[in-house]
C-alpha positions as CSV (number, residue, x, y, z in Angstrom):
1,X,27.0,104.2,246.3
2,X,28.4,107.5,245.1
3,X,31.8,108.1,246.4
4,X,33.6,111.5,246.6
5,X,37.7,111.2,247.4
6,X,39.1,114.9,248.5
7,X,42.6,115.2,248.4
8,X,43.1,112.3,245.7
9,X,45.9,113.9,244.4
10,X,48.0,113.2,247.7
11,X,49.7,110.1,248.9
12,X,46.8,108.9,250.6
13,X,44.5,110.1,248.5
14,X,46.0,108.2,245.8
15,X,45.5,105.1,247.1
16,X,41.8,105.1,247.7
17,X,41.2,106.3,244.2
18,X,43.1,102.9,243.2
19,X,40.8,101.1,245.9
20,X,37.6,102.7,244.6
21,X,38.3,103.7,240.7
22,X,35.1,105.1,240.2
23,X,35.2,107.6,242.9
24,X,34.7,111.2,241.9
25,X,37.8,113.5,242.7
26,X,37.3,117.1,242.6
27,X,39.8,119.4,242.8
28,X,38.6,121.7,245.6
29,X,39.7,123.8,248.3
30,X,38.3,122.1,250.9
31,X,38.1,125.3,252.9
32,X,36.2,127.0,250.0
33,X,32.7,126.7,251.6
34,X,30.8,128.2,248.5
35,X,32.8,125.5,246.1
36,X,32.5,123.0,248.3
37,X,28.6,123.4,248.6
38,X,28.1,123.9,245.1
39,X,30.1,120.5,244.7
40,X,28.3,118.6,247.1
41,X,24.8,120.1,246.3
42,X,25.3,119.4,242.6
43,X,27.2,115.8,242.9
44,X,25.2,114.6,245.9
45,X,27.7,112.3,246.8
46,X,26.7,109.2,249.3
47,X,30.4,108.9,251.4
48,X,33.3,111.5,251.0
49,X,36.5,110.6,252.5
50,X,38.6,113.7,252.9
51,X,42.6,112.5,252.3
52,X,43.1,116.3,252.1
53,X,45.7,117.9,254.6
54,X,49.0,119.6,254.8
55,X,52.0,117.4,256.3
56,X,54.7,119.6,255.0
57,X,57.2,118.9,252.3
58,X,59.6,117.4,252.6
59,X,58.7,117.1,256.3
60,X,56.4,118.7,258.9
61,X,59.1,121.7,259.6
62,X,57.7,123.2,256.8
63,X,54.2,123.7,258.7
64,X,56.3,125.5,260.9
65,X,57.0,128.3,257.9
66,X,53.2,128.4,256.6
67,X,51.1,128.4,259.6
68,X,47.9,130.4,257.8
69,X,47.9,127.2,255.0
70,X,48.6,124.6,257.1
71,X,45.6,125.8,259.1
72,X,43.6,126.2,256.2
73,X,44.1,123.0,255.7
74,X,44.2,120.8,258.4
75,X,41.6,122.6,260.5
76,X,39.4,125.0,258.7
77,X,38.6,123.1,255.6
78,X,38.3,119.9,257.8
79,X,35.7,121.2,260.0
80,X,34.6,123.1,256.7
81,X,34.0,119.2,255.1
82,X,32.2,117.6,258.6
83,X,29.8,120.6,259.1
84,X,28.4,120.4,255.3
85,X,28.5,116.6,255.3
86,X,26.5,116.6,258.5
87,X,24.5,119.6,256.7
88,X,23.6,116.7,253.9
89,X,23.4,113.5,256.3
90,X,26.7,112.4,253.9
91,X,28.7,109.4,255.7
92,X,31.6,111.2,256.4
93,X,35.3,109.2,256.5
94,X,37.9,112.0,257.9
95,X,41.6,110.7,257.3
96,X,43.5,112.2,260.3
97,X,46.8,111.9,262.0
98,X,47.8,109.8,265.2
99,X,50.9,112.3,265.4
100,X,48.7,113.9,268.3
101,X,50.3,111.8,271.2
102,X,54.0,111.5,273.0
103,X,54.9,107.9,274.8
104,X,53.3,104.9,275.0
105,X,50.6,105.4,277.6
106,X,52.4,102.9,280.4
107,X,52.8,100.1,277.8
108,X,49.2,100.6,277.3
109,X,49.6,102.7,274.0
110,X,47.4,105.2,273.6
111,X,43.9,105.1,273.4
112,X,40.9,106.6,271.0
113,X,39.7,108.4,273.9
114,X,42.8,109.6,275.6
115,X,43.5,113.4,274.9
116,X,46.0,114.8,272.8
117,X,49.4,115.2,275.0
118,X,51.9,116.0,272.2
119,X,51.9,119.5,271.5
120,X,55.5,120.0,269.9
121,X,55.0,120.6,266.6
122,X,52.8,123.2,264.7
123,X,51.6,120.3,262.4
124,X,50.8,118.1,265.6
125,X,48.6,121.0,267.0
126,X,46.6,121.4,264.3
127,X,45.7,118.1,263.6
128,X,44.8,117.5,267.4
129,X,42.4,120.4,267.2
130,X,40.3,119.2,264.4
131,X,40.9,115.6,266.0
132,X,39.0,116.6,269.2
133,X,36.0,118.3,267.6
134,X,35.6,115.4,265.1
135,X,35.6,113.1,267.6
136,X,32.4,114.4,268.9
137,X,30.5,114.4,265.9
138,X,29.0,111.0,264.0
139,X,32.4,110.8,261.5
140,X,34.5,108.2,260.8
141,X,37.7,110.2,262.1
142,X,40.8,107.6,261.2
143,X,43.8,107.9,262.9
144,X,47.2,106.3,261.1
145,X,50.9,107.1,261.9
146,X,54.0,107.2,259.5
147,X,52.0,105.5,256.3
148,X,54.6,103.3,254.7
149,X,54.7,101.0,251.6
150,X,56.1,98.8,249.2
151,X,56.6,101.7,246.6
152,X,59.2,104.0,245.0
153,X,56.9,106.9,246.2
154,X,59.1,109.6,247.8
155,X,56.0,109.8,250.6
156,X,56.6,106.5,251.8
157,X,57.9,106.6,254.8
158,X,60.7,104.0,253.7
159,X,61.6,106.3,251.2
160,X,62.1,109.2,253.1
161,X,64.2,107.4,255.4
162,X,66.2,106.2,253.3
163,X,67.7,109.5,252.4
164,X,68.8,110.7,255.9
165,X,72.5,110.4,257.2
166,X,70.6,109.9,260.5
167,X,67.6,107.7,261.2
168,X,65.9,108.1,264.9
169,X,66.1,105.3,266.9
170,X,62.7,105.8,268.9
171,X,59.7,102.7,269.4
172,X,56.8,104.2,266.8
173,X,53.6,102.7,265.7
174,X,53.4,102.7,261.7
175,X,50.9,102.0,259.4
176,X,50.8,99.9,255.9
177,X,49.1,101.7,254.1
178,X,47.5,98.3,251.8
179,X,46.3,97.2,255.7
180,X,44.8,100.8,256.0
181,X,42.8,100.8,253.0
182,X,41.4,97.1,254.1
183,X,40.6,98.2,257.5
184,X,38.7,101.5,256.5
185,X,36.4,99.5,253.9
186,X,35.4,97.6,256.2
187,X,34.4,99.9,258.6
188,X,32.6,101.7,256.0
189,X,31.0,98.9,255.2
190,X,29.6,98.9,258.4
191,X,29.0,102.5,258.4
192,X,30.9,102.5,261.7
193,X,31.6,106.1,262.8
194,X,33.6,107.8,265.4
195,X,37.6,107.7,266.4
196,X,39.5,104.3,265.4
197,X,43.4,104.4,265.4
198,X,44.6,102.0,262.7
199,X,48.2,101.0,263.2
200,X,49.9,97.5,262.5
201,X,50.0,95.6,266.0
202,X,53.8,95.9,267.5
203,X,56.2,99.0,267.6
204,X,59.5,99.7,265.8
205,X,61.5,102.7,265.0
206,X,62.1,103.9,262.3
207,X,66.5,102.9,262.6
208,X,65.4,99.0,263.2
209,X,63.4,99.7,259.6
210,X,66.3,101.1,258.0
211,X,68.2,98.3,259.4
212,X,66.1,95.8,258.0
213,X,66.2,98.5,254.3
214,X,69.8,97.8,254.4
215,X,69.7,93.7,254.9
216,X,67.0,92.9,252.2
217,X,67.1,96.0,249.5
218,X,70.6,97.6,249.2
219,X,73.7,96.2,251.7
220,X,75.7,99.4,250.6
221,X,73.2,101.5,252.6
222,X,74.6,103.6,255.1
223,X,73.4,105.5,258.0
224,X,74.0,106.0,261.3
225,X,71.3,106.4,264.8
226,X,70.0,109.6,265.5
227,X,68.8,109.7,269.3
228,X,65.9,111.8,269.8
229,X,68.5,114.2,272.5
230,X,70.1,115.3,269.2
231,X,66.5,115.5,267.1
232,X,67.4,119.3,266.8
233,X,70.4,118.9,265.3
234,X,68.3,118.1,262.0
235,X,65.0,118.9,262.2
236,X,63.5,122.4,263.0
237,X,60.8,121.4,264.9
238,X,60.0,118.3,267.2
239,X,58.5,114.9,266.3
240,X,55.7,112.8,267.4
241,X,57.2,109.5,268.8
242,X,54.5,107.3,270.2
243,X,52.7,103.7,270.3
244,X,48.7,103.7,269.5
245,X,46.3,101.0,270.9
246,X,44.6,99.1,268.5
247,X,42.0,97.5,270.8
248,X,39.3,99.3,269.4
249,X,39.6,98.1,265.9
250,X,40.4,94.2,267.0
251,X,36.6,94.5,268.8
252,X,35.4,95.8,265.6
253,X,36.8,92.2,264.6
254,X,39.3,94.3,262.2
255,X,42.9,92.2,262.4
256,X,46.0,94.4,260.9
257,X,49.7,92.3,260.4
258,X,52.2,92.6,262.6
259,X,54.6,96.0,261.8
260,X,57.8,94.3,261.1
261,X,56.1,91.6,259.0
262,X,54.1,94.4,257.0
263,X,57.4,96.4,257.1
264,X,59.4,92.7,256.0
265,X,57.1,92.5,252.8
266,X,57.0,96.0,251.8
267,X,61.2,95.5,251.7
268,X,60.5,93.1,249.9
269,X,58.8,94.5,247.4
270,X,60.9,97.4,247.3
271,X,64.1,95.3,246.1
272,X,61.3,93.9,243.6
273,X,61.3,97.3,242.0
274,X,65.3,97.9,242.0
275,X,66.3,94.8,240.4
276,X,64.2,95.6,237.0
């Protein structure tokens, strides 16, 4: 099977290129419908998993500053991607955002057919309106929340947390991203399409994980809670806080690890990396 990876450049991206080496990875704007059908006409690939999207660097409150790209992006050259793919009868796996939801649904967590409700961030709206029309189309359309590893990357979301003063102390679903990339082969395999949320069973937020930073990879870490009353006082723009259902994928007889045991190992792994 021919495999096309957009977006391999990106942290996501990056890791399916690892999982499937012989993957092509052109460098295309996605929303570039004359390049992209010249790509796809000439390559004739048999999947394309598009990883490409803007989240915003060094966070999503840049979205809030380039609204035309982040558009481009995230809902123009998505939709761009699913219409020529359906065009070509090409399996389709669309890496999205479970960033689209507040809460936790009742204790229920929120499931793939439940609509949008969070709305508070520019980056949150745009992926919720490609979300919705890729949901009715035959696509694998993969929903993951706050990707984290065992890694030095500065995308990690370990990473990232360990450089703010202030950590929010808010229940989250996260997801590891080694779990993510066995989960979505599998589905493939089974050329399984429509909405699945993949998240590690169990909530945690992202204080408790810089809690747990500071007991197995550096004791001197230090931080204090952020509450999300005083989110504003360091972020520009809201936040997604919210707890995803996994039922769907544990009927598709998909298991994921528990988040603080996934979280656990990637620590450990971490302090791995800082004592060579």
């Amino acid at each position: 099977m021919k495999i096309c990876i957009l977006g391999s450049g990106g942290f996501l991206g990056g890791y399916f290129k690892e999982k499937y080496p012989d993957a092509q990875t052109p460098k295309l704007d996605i929303a570039d419908q004359t390049a992209l059908i010249a790509y796809l006409d000439a390559e004739k690939p048999d999947i394309v998993i598009n990883c490409a999207g803007k989240t915003g660097r060094p966070n999503v409150d840049w979205c809030e500053d380039h609204k035309p790209e982040t558009v481009r992006s995230n809902v123009t050259g998505a939709l761009m991607v699913m219409e020529e793919c359906l065009n070509r009868h090409i399996y389709l796996v669309h890496i999205g955002s479970g960033c689209i939801y507040q809460g936790d649904n009742g204790g229920k967590g929120w499931a793939e057919t439940d609509p949008p409700n969070y709305f508070g961030s520019f980056y949150s709206r745009t992926k919720a309106w490609s979300d919705e029309i890729l949901s009715e189309f035959p696509v694998l359309n993969i929903r993951l929340r706050m990707p984290f590893d065992g890694t030095a990357s500065p995308r990690n979301l370990i990473m990232k947390l360990a450089k703010y003063g202030r950590v929010l102390d808010e229940p989250n679903s996260l997801t590891n991203m080694p779990d993510l990339l066995n989960a979505v082969a599998q589905l493939m395999e089974k050329r399984l399409t429509g909405t699945f949320n993949i998240v590690n069973p169990g909530v945690i937020s992202p204080f408790e994980v810089m809690e747990m930073y500071k007991e197995i990879v550096d004791p001197a870490h230090v931080f204090e809670r952020l509450t999300v009353d005083h989110l504003g006082e360091v972020a520009k723009t809201g936040r997604s806080n919210c707890i995803l259902s996994g039922e769907k994928l544990r009927k598709a007889g998909i298991e994921m690890p528990d988040v603080r045991e996934a979280v656990k190992n990637a620590l450990v792994e971490l302090r791995g990396i800082d004592e060579k």
